[in-house]
Steps between C-alpha positions, in 0.01 A plus 500: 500500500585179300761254664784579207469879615714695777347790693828726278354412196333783263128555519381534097421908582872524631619292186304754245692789682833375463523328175478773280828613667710199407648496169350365234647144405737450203313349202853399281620219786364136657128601706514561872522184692318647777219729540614854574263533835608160636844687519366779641357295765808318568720809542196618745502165678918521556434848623231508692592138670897591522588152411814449271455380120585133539215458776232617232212267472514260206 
């Protein structure tokens, strides 16, 4: 595991499974800012840690 991983985050066979279930992005507005499986992984982190928002990792 590289050092900018956690142990929460999405193997790529987990990520292929769940992003066809995530609506598709809007193509009229700005781009997404942030990749859609970094997200995921930071909503996994959060709930798999139990730590609040504001102590997120930068």
């Amino acid at each position: 595991m590289s050092p900018d991983r956690y142990p929460s985050d999405l193997t790529d066979a987990q990520w292929e499974l769940i992003e066809p279930l995530l609506p598709e992005p809007n193509t009229g507005g700005r781009p997404e800012k942030h990749p859609r499986r970094e997200i995921v992984n930071a909503i996994l982190y959060v709930v798999r840690s139990g730590c609040p928002w504001r102590y997120l990792p930068t």
